[in-house]
C-alpha positions in Angstrom: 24.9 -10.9 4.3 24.1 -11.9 7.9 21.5 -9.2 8.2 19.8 -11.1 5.4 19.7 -14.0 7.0 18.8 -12.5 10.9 15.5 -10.6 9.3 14.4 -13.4 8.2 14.9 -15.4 11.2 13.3 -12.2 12.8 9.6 -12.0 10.7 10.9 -8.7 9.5 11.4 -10.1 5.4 7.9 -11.2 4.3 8.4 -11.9 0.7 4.3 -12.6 0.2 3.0 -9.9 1.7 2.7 -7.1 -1.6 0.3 -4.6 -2.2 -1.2 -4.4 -6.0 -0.2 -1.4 -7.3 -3.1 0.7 -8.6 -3.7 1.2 -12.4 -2.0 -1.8 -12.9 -3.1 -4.7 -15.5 -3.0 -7.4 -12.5 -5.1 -4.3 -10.0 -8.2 -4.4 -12.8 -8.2 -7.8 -13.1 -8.9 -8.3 -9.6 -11.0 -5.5 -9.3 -13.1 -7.5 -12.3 -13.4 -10.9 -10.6 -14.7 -9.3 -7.7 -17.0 -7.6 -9.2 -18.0 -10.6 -11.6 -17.9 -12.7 -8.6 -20.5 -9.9 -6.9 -22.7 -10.0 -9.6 -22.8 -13.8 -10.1 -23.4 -14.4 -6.2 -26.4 -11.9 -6.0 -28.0 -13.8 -9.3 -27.5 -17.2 -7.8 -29.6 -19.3 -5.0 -28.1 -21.5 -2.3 -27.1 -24.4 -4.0 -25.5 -22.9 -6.8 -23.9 -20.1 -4.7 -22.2 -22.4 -2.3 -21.0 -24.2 -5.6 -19.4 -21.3 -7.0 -17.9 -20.4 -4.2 -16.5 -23.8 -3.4 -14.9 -23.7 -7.1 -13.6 -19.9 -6.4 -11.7 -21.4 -3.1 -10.5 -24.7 -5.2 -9.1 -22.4 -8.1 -7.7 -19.9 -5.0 -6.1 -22.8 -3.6 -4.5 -23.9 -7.3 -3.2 -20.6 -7.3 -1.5 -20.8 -4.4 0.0 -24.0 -4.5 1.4 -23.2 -7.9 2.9 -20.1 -6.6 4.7 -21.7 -3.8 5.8 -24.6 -6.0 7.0 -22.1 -8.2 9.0 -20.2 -5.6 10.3 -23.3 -4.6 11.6 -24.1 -7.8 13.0 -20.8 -8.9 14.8 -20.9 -5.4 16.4 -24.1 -6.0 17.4 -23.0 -9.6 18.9 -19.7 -7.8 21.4 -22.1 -6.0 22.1 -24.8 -8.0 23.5 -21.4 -10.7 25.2 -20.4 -7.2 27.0 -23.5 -6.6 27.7 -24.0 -10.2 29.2 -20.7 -10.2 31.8 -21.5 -7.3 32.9 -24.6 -9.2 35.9 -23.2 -10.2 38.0 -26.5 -11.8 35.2 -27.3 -14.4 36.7 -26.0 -17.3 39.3 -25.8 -19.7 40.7 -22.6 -19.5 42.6 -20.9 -16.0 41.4 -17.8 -15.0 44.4 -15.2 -14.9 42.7 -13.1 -12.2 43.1 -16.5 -9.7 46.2 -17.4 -8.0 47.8 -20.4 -8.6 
């Protein structure tokens, strides 16, 4: 368990950094905004390309704040089920593999 905990402390466990497998559903999609986002930004002038991409970066930046409040969320679930797990004298019932 310590290992865990030392990569981590080390940089060696980067949980964001994935590679999109290709073929995938999620792969194409990306592969289609940036190709819609291509396409759009060669058809647009100044004004209204700096306007799309300013809403591109404000929807990127959604995205990412909802991913990490997310994570953040689904940690804290992870431990709260962890420490309600350990509670052992919750219930009504003894457990016959404990020692009493």
């Amino acid at each position: 368990m310590r290992d865990t905990l030392e990569n981590l402390y080390f940089g060696n466990i980067t949980p964001n950094d994935q590679s999109v497998k290709s073929g995938t559903a999620l792969k194409k999609a990306m592969e289609q905004s940036a190709e819609c986002e291509e396409k759009l930004t060669a058809l647009l002038e100044d004004k209204e390309k700096t306007l799309l991409l300013r809403l591109i970066n404000a929807e990127n930046e959604i995205g990412s704040t909802m991913a990490l409040e997310n994570f953040i969320l689904g940690f804290r679930l992870g431990v709260r089920m962890i420490l309600e797990a350990l509670d052992e004298d919750d219930g009504s019932l003894l457990d016959p593999n404990k020692e009493e």
